[in-house]
C-alpha positions as CSV (number, residue, x, y, z in Angstrom):
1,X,9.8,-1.3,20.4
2,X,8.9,-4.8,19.3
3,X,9.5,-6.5,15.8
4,X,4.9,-7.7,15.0
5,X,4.7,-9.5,12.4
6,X,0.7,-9.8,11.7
7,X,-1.3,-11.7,8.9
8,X,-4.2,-11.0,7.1
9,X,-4.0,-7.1,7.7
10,X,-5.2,-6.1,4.2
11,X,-8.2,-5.4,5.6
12,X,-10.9,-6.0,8.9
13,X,-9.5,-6.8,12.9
14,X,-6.3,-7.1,11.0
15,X,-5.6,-3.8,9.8
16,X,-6.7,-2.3,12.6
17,X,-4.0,-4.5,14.3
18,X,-1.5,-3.5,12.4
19,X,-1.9,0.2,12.7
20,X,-2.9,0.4,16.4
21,X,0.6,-1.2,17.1
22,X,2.3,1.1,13.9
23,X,1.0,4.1,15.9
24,X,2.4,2.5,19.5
25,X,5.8,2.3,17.8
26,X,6.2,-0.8,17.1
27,X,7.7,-2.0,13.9
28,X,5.0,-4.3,11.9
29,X,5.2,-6.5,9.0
30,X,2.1,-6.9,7.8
């Protein structure tokens, strides 16, 4: 499990980011 950190995830490629690597495990700030 890795710490992600990812910007801009209200909405678009990053909120898909942030919940393909939610659902892989990994703990995400977003």
């Amino acid at each position: 499990m890795a710490h992600i950190i990812i910007t801009g995830s209200s909405r678009g490629i990053g909120l898909a980011m942030a919940k393909q690597a939610a659902q892989q495990g990994h703990r995400v700030l977003a």
